[in-house]
NUVOMI-513327 format. One record per residue (C-alpha): x, y, z. Coordinates in nm, 4 decimals, padded with zeros to 6 digits. Example, Ala and Ser with C-alpha at 12.3 -4.5 7.8 and 13.67 -1.06 7.14 Angstrom:
2
REC, x, y, z
REC, 01.2300, -00.4500, 00.7800 $
REC, 01.3670, -00.1060, 00.7140 $
END
This chain:
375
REC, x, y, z
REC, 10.8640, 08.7442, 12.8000 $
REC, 11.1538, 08.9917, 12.7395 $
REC, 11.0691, 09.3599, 12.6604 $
REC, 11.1435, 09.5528, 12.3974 $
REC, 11.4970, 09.7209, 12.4286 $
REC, 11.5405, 10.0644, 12.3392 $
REC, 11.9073, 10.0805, 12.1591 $
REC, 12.0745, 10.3847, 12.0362 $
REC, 12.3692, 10.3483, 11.8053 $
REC, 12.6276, 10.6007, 11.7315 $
REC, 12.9171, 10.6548, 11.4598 $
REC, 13.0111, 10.9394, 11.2531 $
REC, 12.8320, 10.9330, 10.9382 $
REC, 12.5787, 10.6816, 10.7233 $
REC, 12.7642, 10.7295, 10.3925 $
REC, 12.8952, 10.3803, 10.2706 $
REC, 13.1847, 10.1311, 10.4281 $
REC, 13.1793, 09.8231, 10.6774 $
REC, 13.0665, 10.0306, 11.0354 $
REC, 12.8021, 10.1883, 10.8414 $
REC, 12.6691, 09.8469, 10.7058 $
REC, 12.7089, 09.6531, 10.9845 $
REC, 12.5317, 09.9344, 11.2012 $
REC, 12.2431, 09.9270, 10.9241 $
REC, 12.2389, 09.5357, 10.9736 $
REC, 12.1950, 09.5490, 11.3385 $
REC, 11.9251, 09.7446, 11.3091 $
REC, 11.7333, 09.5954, 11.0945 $
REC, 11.7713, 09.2823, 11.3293 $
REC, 11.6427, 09.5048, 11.6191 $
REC, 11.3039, 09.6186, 11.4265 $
REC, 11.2613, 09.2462, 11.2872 $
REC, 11.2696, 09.1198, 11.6541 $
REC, 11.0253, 09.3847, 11.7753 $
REC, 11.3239, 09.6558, 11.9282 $
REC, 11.3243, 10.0040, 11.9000 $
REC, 11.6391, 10.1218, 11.6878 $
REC, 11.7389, 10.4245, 11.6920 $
REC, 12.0618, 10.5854, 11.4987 $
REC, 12.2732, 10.8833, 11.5572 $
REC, 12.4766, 11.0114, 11.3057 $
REC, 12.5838, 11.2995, 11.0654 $
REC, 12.3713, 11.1760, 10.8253 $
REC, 12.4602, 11.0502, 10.4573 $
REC, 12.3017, 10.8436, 10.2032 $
REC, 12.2063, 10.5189, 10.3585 $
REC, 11.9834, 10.7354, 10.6156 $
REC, 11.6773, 10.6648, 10.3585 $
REC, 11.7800, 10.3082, 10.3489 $
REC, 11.7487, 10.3272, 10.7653 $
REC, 11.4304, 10.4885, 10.8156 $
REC, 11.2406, 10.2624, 10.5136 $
REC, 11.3625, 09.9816, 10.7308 $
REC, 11.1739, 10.0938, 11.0246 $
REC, 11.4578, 10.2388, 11.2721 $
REC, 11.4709, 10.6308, 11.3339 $
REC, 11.7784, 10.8461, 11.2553 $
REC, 11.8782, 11.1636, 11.4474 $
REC, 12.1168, 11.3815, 11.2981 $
REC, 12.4001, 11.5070, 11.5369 $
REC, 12.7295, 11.5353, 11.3625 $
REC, 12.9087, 11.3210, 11.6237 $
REC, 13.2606, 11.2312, 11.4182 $
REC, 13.3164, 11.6008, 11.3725 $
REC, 13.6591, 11.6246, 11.5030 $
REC, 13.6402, 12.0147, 11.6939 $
REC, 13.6320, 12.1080, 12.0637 $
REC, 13.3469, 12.2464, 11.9831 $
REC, 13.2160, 11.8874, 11.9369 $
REC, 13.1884, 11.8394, 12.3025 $
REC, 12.8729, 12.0623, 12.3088 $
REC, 12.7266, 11.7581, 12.2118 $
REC, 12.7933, 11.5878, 12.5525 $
REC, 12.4534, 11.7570, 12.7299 $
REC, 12.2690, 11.7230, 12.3974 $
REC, 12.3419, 11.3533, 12.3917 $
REC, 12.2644, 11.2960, 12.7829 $
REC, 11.9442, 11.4752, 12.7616 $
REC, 11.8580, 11.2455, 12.4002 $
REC, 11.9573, 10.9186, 12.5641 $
REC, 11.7192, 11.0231, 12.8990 $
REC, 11.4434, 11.1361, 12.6146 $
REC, 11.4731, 10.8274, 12.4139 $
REC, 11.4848, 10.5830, 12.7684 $
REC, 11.7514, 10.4146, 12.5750 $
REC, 11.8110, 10.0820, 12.7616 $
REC, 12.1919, 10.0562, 12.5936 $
REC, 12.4056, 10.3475, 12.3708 $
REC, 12.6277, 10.0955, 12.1164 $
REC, 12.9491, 10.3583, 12.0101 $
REC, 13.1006, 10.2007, 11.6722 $
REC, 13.4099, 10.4957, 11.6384 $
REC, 13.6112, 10.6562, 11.8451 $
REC, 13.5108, 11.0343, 11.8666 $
REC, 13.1327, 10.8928, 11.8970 $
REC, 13.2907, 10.6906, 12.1453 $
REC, 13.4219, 10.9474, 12.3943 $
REC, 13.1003, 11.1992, 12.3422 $
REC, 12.9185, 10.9178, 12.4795 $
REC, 13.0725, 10.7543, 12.7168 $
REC, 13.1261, 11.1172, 12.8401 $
REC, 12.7558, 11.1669, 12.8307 $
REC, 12.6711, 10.8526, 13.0051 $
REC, 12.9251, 10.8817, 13.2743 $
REC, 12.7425, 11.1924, 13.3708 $
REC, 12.4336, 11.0134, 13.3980 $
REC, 12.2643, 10.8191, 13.7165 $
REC, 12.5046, 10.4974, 13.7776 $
REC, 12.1532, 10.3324, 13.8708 $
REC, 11.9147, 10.4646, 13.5649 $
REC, 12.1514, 10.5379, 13.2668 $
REC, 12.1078, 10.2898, 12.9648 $
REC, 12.4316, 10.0684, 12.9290 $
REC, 12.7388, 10.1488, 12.7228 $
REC, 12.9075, 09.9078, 12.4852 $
REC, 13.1178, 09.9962, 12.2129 $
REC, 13.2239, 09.7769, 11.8735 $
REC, 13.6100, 09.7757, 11.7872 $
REC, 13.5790, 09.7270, 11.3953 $
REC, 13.9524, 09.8588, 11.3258 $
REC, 14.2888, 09.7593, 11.4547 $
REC, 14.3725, 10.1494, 11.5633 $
REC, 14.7008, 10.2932, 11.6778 $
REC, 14.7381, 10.2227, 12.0243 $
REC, 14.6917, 10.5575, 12.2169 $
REC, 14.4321, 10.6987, 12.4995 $
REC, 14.2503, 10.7972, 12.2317 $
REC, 14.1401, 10.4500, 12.0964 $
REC, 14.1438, 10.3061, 12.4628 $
REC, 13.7828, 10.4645, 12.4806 $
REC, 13.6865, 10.1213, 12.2282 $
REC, 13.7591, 09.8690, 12.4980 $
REC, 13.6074, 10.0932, 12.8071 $
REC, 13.2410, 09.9639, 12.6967 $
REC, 13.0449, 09.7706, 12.9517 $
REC, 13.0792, 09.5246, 12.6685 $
REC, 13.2848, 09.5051, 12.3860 $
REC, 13.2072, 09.3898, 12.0416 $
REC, 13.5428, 09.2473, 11.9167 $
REC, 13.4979, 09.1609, 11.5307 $
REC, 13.7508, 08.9018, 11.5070 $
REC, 13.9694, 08.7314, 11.7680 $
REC, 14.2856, 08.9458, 11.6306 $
REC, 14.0979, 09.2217, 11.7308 $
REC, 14.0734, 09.0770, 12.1010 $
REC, 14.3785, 08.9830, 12.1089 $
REC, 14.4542, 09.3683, 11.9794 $
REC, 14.2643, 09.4881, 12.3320 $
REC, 14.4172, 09.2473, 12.5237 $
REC, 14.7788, 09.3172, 12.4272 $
REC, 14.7687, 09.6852, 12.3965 $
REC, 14.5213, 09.7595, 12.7429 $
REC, 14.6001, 09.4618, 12.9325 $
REC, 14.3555, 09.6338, 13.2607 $
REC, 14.0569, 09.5890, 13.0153 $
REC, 13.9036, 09.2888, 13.1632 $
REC, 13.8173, 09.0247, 12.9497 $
REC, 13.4992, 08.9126, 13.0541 $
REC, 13.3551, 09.2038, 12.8862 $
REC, 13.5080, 09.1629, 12.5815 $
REC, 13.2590, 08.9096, 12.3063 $
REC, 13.3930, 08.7892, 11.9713 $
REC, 13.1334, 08.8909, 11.6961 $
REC, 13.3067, 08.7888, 11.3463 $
REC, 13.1488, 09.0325, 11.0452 $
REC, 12.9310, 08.8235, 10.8394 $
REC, 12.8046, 08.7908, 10.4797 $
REC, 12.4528, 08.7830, 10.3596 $
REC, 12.4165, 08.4394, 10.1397 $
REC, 12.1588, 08.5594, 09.9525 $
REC, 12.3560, 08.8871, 09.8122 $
REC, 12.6755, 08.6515, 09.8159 $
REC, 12.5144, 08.2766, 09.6839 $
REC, 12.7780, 07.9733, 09.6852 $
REC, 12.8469, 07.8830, 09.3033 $
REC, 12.7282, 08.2124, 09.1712 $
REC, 12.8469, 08.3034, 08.8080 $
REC, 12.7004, 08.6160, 08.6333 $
REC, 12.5472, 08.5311, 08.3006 $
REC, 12.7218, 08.5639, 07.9779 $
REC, 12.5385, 08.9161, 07.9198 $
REC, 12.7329, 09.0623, 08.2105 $
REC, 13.0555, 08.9207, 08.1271 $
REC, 12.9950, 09.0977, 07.7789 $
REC, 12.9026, 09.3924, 07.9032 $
REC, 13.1953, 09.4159, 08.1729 $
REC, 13.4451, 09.3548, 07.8843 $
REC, 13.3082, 09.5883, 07.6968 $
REC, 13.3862, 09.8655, 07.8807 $
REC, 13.7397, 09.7027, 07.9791 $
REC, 13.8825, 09.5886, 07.6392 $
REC, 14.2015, 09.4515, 07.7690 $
REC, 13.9785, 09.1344, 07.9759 $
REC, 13.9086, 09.0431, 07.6376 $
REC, 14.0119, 08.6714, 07.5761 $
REC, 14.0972, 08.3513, 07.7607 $
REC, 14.2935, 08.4885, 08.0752 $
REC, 14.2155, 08.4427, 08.3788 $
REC, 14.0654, 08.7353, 08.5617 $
REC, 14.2457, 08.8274, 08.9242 $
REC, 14.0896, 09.1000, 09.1491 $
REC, 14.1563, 09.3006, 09.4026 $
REC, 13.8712, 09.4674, 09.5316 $
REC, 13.9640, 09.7995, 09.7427 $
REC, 13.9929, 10.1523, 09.7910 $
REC, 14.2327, 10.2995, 09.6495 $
REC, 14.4699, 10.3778, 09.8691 $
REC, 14.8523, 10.2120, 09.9362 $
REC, 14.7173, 09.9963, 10.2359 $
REC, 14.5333, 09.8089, 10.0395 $
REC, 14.8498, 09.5898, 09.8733 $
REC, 14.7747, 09.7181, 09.5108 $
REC, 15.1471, 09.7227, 09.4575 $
REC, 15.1693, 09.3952, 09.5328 $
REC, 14.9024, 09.2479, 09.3129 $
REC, 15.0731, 09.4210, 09.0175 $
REC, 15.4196, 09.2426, 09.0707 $
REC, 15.2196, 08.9237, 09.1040 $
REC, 15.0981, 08.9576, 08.7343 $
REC, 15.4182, 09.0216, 08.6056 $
REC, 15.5887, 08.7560, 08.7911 $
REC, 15.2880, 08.5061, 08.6446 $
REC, 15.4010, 08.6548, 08.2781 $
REC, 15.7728, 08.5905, 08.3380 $
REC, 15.6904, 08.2456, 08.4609 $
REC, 15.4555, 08.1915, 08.0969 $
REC, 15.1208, 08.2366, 08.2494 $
REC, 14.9157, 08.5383, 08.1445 $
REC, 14.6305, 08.6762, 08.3579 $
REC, 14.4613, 08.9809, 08.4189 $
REC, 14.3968, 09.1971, 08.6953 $
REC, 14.0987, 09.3927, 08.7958 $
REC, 14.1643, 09.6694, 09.0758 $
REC, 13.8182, 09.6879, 09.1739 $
REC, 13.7336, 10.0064, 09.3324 $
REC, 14.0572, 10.2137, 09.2971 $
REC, 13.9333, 10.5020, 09.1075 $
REC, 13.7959, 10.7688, 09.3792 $
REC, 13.7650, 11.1671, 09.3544 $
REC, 14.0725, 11.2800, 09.4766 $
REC, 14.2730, 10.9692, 09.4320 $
REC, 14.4057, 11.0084, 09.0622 $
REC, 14.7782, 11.0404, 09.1862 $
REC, 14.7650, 10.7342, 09.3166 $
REC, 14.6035, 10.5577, 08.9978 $
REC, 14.8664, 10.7487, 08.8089 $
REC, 15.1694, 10.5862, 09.0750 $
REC, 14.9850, 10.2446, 08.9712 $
REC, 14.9308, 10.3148, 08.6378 $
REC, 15.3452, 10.3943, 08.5788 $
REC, 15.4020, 10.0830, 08.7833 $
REC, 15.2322, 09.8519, 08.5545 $
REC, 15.4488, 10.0023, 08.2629 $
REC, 15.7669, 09.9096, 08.4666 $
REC, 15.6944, 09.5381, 08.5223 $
REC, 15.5292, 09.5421, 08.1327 $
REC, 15.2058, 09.4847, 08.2746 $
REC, 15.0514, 09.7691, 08.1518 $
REC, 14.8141, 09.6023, 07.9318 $
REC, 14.6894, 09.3356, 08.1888 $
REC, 14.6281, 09.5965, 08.4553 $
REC, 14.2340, 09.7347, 08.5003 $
REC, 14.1224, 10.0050, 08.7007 $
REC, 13.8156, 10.0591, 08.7907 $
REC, 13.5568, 10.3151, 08.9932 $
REC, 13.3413, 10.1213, 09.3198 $
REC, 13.0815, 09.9318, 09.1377 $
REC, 12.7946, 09.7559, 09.2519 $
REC, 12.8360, 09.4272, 09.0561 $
REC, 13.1264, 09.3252, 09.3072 $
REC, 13.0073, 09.0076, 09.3536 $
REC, 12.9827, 08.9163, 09.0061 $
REC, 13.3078, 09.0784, 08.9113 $
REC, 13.4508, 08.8704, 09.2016 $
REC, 13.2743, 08.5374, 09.0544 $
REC, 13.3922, 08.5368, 08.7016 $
REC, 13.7176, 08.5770, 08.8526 $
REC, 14.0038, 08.3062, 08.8809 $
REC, 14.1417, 08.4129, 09.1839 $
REC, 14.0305, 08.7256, 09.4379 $
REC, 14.3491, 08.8861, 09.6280 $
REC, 14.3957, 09.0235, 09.9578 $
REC, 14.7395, 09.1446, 09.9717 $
REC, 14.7156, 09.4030, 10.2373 $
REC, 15.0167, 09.4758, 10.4249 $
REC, 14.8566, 09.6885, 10.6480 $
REC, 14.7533, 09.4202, 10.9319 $
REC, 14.3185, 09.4773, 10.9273 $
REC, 14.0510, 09.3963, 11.1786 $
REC, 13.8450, 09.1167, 10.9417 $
REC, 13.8963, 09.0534, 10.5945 $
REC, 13.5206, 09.1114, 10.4575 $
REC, 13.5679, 09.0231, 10.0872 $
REC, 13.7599, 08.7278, 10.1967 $
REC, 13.4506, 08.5492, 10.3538 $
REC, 13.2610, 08.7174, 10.0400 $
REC, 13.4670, 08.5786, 09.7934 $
REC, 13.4657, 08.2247, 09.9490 $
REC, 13.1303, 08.2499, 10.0148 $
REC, 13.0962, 08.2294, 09.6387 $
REC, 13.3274, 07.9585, 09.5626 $
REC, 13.6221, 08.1869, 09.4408 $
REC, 13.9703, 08.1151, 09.5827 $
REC, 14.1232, 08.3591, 09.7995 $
REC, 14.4828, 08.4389, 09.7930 $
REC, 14.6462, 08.6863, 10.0579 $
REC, 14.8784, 08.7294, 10.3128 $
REC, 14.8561, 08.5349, 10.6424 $
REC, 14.7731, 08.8718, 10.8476 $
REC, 14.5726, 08.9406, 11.1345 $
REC, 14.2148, 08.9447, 11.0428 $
REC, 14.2700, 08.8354, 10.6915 $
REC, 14.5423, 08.5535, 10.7450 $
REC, 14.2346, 08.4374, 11.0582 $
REC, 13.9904, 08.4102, 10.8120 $
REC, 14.2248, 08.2463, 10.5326 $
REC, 14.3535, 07.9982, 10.7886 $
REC, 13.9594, 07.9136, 10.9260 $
REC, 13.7850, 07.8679, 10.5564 $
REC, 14.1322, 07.8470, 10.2713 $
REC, 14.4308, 07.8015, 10.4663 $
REC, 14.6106, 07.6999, 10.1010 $
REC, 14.5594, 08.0570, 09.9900 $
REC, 14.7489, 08.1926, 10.2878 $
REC, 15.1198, 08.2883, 10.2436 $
REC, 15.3471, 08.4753, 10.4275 $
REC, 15.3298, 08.8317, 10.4471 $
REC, 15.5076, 09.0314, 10.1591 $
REC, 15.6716, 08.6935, 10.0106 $
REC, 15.6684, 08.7438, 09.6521 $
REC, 15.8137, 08.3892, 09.5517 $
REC, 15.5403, 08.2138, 09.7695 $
REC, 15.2766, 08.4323, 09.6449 $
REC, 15.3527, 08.3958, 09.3153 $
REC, 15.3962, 07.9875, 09.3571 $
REC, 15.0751, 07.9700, 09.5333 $
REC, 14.9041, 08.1699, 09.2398 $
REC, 15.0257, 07.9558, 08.9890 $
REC, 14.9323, 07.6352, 09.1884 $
REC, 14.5892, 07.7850, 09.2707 $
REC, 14.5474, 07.8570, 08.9192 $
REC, 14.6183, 07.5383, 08.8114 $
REC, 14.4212, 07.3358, 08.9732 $
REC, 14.1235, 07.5023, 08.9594 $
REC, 14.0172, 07.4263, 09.2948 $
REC, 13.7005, 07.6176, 09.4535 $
REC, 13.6624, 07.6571, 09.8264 $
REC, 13.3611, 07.4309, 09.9667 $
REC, 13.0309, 07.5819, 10.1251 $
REC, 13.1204, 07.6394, 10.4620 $
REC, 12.8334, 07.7577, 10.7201 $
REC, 13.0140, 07.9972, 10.9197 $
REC, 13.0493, 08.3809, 10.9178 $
REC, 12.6431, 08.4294, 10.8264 $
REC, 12.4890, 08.7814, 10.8547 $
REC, 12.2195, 08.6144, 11.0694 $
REC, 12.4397, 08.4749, 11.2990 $
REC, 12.6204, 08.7851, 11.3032 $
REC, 12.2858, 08.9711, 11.3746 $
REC, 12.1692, 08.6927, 11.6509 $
REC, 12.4899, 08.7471, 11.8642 $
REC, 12.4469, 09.1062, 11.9065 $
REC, 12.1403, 09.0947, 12.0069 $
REC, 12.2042, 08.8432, 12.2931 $
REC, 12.5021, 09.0667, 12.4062 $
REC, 12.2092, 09.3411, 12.3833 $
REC, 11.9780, 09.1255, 12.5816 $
REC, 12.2691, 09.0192, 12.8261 $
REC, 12.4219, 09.3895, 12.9566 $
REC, 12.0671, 09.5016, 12.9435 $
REC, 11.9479, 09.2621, 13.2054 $
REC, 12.3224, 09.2341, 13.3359 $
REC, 12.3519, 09.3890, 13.7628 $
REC, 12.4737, 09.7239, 13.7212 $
REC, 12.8237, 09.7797, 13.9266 $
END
């Protein structure tokens, strides 16, 4: 029988977004399988969520971008010797270099492994080279190693492993549909959902990246074509983003959409404001890693429609491939809308993309560079 694997991961804070789940995923899958798990970060709100789930948390503020960050590098060799971590898992770049800095300071013949997880599609510099130096890498969709493979063509790729990010089937059901209370409620407090139009959203920070703009010419050209909808911009409202809601808020009033246009602060009914919804948008111009609400939203049974883009447009073309169009084409975004909406189709169950799976790979790529012959 295998032992137990002592596995350290690092990234800059536990606060809320997809490194910080999926590093809160992994470990869960560690302590369920009878691992030790431990986390180092700056700490943050999902550190309660951590420890009640059995893995221990040890606050070093890693992502703190200072020189004076690189007293950190002894502190971290002399924690990963303390620990006898059997593998250090880096999920961001400044964790990254602290340490794979650390660990290349170590014993080639004792030190735990090193493997890092490339979750973003980063500019290409030295900087985010330190992503594909892991003994393994952790690529979370094959854009991303085809990302590595283009931009540091002397990484070699037998080290790289394709992990897709996953979704939990229990938090995101196939067919769900919130009750009638909900919808009620929801409308409520967003007047202008009221009546029979179909609901589109676009769930996402709110920043430009994130193809807001986009989504807002899409309901106007639906109204100039006869067809009235609504749109819900899920998530846009953040402290210290209300020029930006403002910018969004005056383009609705240009394209006379200001009345079909909702704006909203993150919420944790996502999943049922992206089930009573007609259609769920990912209109991101900004090429990304893995498009996580489009395997959410299809994991529901909601079309998807967004722009055939790196991570997103691999998804789309794997699980919807009718709700991919080309990138920034207004006409064939707002013809596939209309079609989409028309027909009422709903994406089947598919049986891909599951957190467990998601979970199960890692921990074979643990198992493998653990037991792997050290160079």
């Amino acid at each position: 029988m295998s032992r137990p694997l002592t596995v350290v991961q690092l990234l800059p804070a536990l606060e809320a977004g997809g490194v910080e789940r999926g590093t809160l995923e992994i470990a869960s899958a560690l302590v369920a399988a009878g691992h030790r798990s431990v986390v180092v970060s700056a700490g943050g709100k999902l550190v309660e969520a951590l420890v009640a789930g059995g893995s221990e948390h040890i606050e070093l503020a890693v992502g703190r971008k200072s020189i004076a960050s690189l007293w950190l590098v002894p502190k971290l060799r002399r924690l990963f010797r303390d620990l006898g971590a059997d593998l250090v898992h880096a999920r961001s770049r400044l964790p990254a270099w602290l340490t794979w800095l650390a660990w290349r300071g170590m014993d080639a013949r004792t030190r735990p492994r090193f493997l890092t997880t490339m979750h973003g599609l980063n500019s290409v510099n030295a900087y985010s080279g330190i992503m594909a130096r892991g003994e393994r890498v952790i690529c979370v969709s094959q854009t991303v190693r085809e990302h590595i493979l283009r931009h540091y063509p002397k990484t070699d790729p037998s080290r790289l492993r394709v992990i897709p990010r996953a979704v939990d089937p229990n938090e995101f059901p196939h067919g769900h549909r919130p009750d009638g209370d909900w919808r009620k409620r929801f409308v409520a407090e967003h007047p202008a959902l009221a009546g029979p139009a179909p609901w589109l959203c676009l769930a996402g920070r709110g920043t430009r990246m994130k193809g807001h703009g986009h989504a807002i010419r899409l309901v106007a050209d639906l109204r100039e074509a006869g067809i009235e909808t609504r749109l819900v911009l899920l998530g846009v409202r953040e402290p210290g983003r209300s020029h930006y809601v403002d910018e969004l808020r005056a383009q609705a009033h240009r394209h006379g959409v200001a009345d079909a246009v909702v704006m909203t602060a993150p919420r944790r009914d996502v999943r049922d404001v992206m089930a009573a919804s007609a259609l769920v948008l990912q209109v991101s111009p900004k090429p990304e890693a893995f498009g996580r609400t489009v395997v959410e939203a299809l994991n529901l049974g909601v079309p998807v429609l967004g722009f055939d883009l790196a991570g997103v447009g691999e998804q789309l073309r794997d699980l919807f491939p009718q709700g991919a169009v080309p990138v920034g084409d207004r006409l064939a975004l707002a013809e596939r809308a209309r079609a989409l909406l028309s027909s009422g189709e709903r994406p089947a169950a598919f049986d891909r993309y599951r957190l467990e799976q998601m979970q199960a790979a890692t921990l074979a790529v643990y198992r493998e560079l653990a037991e792997a012959p050290r160079r």
